[in-house]
KOLTOR-285594 format. One record per atom (N, C-alpha, C): z, y, x. Coordinates in steps of 0.1 Angstrom, whole numbers, padded with zeros to 4 digits, always signed. Each point is the difference from the previous one (the first is absolute). Layout:
! KOLTOR-285594
ZYX...
! end
This chain:
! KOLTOR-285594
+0642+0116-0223+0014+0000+0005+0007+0013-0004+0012-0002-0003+0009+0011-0005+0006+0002+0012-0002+0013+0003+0010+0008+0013+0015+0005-0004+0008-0005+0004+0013+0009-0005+0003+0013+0004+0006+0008-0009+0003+0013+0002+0015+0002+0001+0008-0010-0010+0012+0000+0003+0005-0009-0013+0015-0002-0003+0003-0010-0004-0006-0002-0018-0005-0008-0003-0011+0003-0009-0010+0005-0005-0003+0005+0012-0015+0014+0000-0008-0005+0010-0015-0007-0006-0009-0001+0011-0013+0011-0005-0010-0005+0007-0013+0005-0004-0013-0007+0006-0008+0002-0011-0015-0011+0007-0009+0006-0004-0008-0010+0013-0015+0012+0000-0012-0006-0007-0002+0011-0011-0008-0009-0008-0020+0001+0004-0002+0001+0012-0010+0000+0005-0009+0006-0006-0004+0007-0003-0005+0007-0006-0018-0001+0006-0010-0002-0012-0015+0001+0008+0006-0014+0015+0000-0006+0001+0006-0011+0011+0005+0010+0010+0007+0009-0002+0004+0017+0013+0013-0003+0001+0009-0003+0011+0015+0001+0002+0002+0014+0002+0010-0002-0008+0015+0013+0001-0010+0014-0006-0006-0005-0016-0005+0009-0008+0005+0006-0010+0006-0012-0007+0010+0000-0013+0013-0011+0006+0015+0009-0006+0012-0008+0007+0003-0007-0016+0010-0007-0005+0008-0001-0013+0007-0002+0006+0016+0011-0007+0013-0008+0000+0005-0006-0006+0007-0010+0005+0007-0011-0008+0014+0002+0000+0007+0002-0010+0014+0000-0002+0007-0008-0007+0007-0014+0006+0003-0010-0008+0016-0001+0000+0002-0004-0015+0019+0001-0003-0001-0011-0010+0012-0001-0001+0005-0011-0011-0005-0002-0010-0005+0014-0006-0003+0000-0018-0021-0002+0001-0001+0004+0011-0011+0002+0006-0013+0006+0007-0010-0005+0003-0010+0012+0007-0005+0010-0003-0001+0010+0009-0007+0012+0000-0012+0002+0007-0009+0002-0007-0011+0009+0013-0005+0012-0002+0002+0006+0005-0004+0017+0005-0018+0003+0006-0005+0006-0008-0013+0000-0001-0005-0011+0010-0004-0010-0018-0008-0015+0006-0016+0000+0005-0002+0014-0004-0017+0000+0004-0010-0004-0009-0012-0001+0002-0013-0007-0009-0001-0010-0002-0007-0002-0015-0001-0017-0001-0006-0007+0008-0010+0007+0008-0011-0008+0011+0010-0005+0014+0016+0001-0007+0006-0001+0015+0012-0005-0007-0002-0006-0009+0011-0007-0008+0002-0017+0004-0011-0004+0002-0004-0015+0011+0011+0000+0013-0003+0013+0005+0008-0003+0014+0017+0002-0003+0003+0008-0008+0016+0003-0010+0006-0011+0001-0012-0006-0007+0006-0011-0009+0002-0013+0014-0011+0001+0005+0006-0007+0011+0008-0001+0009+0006+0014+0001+0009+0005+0010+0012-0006-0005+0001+0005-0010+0012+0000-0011+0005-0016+0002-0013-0008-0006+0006-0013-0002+0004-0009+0012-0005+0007+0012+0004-0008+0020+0016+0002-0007+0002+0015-0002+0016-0001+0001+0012-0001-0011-0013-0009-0008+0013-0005-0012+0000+0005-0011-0007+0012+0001+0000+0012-0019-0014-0005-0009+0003-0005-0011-0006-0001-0010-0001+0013-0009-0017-0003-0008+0003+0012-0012+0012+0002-0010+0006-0013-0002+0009+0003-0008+0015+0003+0009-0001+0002+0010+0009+0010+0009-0006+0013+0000-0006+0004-0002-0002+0017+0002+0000+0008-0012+0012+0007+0000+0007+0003-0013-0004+0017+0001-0001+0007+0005-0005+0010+0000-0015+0007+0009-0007+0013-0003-0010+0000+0010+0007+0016+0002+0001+0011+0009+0001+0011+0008-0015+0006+0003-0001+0010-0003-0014+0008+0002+0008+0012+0003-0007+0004+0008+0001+0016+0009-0006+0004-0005-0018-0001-0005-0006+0001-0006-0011-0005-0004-0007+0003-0008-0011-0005-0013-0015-0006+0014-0004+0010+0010-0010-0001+0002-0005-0020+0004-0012-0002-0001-0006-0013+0000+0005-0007+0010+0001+0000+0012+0007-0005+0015+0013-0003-0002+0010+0010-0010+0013-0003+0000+0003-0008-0010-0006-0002-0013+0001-0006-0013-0010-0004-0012-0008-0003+0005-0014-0005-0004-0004-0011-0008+0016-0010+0011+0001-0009-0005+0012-0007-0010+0003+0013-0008+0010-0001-0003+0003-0005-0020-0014+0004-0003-0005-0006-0015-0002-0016+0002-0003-0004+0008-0003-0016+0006+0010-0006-0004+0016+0007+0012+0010-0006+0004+0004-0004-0013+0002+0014-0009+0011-0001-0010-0008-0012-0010-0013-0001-0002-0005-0013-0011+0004-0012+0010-0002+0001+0010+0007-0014+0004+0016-0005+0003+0007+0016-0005+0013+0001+0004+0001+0001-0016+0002+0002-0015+0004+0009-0007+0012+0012+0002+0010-0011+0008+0017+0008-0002+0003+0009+0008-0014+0001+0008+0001+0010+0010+0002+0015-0006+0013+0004+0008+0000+0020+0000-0006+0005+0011-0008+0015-0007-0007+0004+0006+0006+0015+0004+0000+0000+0013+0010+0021+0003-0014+0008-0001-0004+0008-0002-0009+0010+0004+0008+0012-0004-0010+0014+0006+0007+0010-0003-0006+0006-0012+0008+0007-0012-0007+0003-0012-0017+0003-0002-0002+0006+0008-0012+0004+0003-0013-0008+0001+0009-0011+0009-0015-0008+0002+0002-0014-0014+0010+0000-0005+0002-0005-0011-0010-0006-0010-0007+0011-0009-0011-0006-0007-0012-0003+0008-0003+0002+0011-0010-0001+0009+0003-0017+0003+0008-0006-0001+0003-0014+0004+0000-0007-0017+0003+0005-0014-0005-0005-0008-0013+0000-0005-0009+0010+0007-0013+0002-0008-0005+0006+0016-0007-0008+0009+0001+0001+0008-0015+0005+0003-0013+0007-0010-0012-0001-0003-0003+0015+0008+0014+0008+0002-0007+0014+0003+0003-0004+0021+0008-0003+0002+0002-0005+0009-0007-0003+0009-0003-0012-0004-0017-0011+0004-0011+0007-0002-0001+0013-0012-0014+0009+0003+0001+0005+0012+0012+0009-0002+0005+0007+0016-0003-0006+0014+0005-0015+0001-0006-0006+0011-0012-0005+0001-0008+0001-0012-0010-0008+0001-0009+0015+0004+0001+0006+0002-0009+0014+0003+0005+0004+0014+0009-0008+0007+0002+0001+0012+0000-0010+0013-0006-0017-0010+0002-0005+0008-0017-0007-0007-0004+0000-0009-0012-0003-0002-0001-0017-0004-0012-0006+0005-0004-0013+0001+0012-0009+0005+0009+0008+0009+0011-0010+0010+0012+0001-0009+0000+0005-0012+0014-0002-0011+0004-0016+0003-0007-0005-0006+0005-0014-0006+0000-0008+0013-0005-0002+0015+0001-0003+0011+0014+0004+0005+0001+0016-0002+0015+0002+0003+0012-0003-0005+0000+0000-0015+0011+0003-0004-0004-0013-0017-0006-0005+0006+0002-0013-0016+0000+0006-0013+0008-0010-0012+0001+0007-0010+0012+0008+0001-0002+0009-0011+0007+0011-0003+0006+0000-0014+0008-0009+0000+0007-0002-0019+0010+0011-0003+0003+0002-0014+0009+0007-0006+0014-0009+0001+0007+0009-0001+0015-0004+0003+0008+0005-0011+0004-0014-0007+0009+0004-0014+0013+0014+0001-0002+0009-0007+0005+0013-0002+0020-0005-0001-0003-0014-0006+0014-0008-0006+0009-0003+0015-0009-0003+0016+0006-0002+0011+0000+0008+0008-0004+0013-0002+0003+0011+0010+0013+0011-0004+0007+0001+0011+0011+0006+0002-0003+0011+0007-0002+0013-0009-0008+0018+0007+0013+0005+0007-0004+0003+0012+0012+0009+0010-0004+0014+0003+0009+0008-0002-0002+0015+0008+0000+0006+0011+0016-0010+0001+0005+0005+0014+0015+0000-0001+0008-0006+0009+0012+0007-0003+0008-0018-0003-0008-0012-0003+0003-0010-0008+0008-0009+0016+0008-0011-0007+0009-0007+0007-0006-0013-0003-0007-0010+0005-0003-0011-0006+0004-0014+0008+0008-0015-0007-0001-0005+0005-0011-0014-0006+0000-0002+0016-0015-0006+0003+0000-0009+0006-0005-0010+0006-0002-0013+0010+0011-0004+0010+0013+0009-0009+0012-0004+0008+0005+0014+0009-0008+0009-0007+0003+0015+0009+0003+0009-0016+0008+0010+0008+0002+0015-0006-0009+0007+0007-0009+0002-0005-0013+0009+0002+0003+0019-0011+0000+0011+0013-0001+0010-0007-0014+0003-0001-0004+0008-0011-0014+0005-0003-0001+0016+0006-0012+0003+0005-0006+0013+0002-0010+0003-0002-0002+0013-0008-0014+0006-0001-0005+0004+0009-0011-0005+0002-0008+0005+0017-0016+0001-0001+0001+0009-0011-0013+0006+0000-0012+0004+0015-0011+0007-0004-0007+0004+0013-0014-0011+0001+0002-0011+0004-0010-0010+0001-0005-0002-0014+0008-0003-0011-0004-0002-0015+0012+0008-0003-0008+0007-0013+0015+0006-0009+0010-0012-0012-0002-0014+0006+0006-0012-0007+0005-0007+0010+0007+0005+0010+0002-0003+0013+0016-0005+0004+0012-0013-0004+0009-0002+0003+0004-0003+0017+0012+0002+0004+0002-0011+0007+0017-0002-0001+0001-0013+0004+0013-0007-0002+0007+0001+0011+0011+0001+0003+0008-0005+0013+0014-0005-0006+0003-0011+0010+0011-0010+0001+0007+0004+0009+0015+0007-0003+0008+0006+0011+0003-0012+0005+0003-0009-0006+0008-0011+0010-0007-0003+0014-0014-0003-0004-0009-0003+0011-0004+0011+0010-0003+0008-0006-0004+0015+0007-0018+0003-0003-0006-0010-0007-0009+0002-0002-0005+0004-0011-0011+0011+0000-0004+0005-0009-0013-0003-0004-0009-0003-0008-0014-0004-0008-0007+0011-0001-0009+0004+0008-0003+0016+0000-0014-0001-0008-0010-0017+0000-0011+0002-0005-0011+0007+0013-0007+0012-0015-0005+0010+0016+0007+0011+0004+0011+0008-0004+0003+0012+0002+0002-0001+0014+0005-0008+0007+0001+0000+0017-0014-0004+0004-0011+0004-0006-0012-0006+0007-0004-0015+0005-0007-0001+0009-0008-0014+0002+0005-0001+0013+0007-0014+0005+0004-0002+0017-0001-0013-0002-0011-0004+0013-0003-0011-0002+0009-0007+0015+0002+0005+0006+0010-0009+0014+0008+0014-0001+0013-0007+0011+0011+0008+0003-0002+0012+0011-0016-0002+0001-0001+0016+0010-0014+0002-0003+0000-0002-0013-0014+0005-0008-0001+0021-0005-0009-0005-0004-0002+0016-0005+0006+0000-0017+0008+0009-0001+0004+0004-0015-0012+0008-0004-0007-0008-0012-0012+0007-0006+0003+0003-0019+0002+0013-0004+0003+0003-0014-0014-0003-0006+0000-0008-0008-0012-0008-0011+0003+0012-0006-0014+0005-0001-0002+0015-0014-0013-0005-0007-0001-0008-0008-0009-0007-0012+0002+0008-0008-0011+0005-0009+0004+0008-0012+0003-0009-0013+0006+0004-0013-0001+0015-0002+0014+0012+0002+0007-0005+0000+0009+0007+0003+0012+0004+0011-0012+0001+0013+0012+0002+0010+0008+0014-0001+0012+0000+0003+0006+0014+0002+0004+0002+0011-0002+0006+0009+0008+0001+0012+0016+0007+0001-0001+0010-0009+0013+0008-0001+0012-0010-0003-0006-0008-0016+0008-0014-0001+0002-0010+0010-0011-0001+0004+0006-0014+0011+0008+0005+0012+0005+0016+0005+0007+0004+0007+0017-0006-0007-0003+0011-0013+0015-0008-0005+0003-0016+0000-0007-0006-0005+0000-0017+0005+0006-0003+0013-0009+0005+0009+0007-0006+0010+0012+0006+0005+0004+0012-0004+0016+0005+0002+0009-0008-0008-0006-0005-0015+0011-0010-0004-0001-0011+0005-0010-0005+0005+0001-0011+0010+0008+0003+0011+0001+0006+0009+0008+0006+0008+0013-0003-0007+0007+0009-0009+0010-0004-0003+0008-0009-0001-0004-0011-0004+0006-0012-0002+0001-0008+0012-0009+0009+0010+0008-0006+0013-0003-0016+0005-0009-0003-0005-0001-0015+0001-0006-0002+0017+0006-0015+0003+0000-0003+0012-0016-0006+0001-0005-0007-0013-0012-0004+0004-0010+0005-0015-0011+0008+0007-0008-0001-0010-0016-0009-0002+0002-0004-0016-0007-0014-0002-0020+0004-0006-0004+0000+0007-0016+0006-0004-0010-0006-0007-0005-0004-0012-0007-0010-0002-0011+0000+0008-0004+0011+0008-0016-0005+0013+0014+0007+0009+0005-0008+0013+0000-0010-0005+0016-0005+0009+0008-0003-0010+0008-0006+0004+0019+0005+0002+0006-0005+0010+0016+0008+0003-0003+0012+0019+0003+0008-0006-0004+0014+0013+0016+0010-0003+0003+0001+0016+0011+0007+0000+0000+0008+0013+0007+0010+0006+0012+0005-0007-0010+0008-0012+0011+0001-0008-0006+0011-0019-0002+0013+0007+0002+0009+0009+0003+0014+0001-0011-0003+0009+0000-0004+0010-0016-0001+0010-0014-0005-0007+0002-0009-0014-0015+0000-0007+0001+0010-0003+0009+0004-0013+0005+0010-0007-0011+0014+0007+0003+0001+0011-0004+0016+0008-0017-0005+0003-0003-0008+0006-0014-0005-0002-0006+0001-0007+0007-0005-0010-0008+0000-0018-0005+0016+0000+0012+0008-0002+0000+0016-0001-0012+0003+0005-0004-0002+0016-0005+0009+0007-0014-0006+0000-0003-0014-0002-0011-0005-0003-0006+0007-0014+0010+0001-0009-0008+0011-0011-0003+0009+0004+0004+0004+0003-0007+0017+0005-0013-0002+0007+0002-0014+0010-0015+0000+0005-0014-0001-0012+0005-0009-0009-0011-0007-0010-0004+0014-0007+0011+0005-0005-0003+0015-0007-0008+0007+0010-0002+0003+0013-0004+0013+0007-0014-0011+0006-0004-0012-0001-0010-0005+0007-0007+0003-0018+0000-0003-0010-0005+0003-0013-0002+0017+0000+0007+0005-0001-0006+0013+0006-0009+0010+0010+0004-0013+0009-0012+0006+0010-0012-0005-0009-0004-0014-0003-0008+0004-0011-0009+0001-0005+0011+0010-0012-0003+0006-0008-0005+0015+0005+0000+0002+0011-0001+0013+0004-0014+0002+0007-0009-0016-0001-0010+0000+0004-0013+0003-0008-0007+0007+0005-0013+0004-0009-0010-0012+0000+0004-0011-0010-0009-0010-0004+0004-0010-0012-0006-0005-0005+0002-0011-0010+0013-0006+0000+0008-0003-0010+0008-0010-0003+0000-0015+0007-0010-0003-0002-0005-0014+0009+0002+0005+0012-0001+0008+0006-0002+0002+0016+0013+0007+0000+0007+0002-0008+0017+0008+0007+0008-0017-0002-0008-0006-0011+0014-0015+0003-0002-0004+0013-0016-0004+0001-0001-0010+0011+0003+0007+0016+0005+0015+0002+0003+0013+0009+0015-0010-0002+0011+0001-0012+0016-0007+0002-0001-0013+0001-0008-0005-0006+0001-0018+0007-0008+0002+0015-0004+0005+0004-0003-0002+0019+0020+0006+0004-0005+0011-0004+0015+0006+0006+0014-0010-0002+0003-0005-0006+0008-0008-0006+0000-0010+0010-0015-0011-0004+0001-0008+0009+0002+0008+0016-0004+0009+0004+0003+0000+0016+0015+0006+0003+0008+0002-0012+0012+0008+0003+0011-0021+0001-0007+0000-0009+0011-0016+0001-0008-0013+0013-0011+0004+0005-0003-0011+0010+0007+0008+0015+0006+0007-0002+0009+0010+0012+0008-0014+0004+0006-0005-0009+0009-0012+0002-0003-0016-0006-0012+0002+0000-0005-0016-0006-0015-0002+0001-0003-0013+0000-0010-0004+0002-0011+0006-0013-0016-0006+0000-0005+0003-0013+0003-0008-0013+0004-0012+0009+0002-0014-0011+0015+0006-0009+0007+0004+0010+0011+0003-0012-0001+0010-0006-0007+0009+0005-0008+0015-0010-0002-0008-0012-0011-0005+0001-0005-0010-0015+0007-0003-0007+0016-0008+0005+0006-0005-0009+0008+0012-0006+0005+0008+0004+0004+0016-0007-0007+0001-0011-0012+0003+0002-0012+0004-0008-0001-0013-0014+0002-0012+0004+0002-0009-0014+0013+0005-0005+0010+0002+0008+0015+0002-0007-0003+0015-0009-0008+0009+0003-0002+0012-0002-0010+0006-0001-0009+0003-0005-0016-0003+0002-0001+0020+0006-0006+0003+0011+0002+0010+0006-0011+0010-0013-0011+0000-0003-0008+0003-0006+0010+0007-0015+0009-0010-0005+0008+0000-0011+0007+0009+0004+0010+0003+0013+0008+0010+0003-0009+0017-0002-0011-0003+0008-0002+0014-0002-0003+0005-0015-0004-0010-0010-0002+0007-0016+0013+0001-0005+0010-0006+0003+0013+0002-0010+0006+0017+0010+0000-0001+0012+0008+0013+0006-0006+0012-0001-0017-0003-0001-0012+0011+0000+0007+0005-0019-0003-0008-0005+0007+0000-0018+0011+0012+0001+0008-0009+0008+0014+0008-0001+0002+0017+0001-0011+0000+0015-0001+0016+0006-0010+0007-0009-0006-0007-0008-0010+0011-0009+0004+0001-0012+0012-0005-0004+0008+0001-0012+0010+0017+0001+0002-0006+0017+0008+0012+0001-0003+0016+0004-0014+0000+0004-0010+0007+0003-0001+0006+0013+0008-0015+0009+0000+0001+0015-0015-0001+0007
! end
């Protein structure tokens, strides 16, 4: 079922692992035709497609795809789309660019992080003709599924990190820079997967998120969450937590194995403050806790915190 967001803007849950409200896609439908804004994995391209087709969109309606970014959850399934789409354009940000044509360092990258459960999670992983991708920086005006969509660089979570916002609607595509909120009085959780979280960067992100002021922000884990200035400040202060629970640590006299499994207990008991264990878990699929402490632990020994 397509949820509406507003007048030609829905989004659907493409169930992810059979898990509600893990992965969202937006749908933006106009005259010339559809958009979708990180469609997710091919292993979750079944339920798209079926979503899609309850409310009337065929492949040969979806004229463009939107990626925030490259990683497997957000666009996975996006070498798929385009062989079964050809005419499809593809947005990424320059960066994650040839990583979506030759997509072999990528898939090493995840395959050394997710192991045996690659192809369970995330399907295949095809190359995406270099001929349908359209590279963005930042700064870009695009129309799309019947919207003027402005472009932002929103580094921090990946250094290939867009998001879009539609002034007309008020809503902005933040991806992950606004973190993970799974209900409207959930916990804002910053996904720090390595390899390249920045914290300093994802501060600026979310200031230019801030700026544009948007009435609703759109999360792919998961969903439409507002007011922007009340996640917005959560997001903030929730980093600081993730950074100083990795630090504590790191400040312990023992093994690597035994400082992760020290921030996934902490973690989990800082987010069951306000939720059961069952929804802990589902966090933990949207964001694998284990994953957070190697990309932020990365981060602070880079910096020689």
């Amino acid at each position: 079922m397509l949820t509406p967001l507003a007048a030609g803007v829905s989004f659907l849950d493409l169930e992810f692992q059979a898990t509600p409200r893990i992965i969202a896609t937006a749908v933006l439908r106009g005259a010339a035709g559809v958009a979708l804004i990180d469609p997710g994995p091919s292993s979750s391209l079944p339920t798209l497609w079926r979503e899609l087709g309850t409310a009337g969109v065929s492949s040969g309606d979806v004229t463009a795809l939107l990626l925030t970014h490259i990683h497997l959850d957000h666009a996975g399934g996006v070498g798929t789309l385009v062989r079964q789409n050809p005419r499809l354009r593809v947005y990424v940000h320059e960066k994650g660019a040839a990583h979506l044509s030759n997509p072999e360092k990528l898939v090493a990258s995840a395959a050394r992080l997710y192991g045996d459960a690659m192809d369970r999670l995330w399907g295949d992983v095809l190359p995406v003709p270099s001929s349908v991708i359209v590279p963005l920086t930042g700064g870009e005006r695009l129309e799309e599924g019947g919207r003027t969509l402005d472009v932002a660089y929103t580094p921090g979570h990946a250094s290939h990190h867009v998001s879009y916002f539609s002034a007309d609607t008020g809503i902005a595509f933040v991806g992950d820079t606004a973190g993970i909120k799974r209900g409207p009085h959930e916990y804002v959780l910053p996904p720090t997967p390595p390899p390249d979280i920045d914290v300093d960067l994802w501060r600026d992100s979310l200031a230019r998120l801030a700026a544009w002021r948007p009435d609703t922000l759109f999360l792919t884990h998961f969903g439409p969450h507002g007011p922007s200035d009340l996640h917005l400040t959560e997001m903030n202060e929730h980093l600081d937590s993730v950074v100083n629970i990795a630090k504590r640590s790191l400040a312990r006299e023992e093994s690597d194995e035994a400082r992760e499994e020290f921030f996934v207990a902490a973690l989990r008991r800082e987010l069951c403050r306000g939720m059961d264990e069952k929804e802990a878990r589902a966090y933990d699929l949207a964001a694998r806790f284990d994953l957070s402490w190697r990309g932020i632990v990365r981060y602070l020994r880079k910096r020689g915190s």
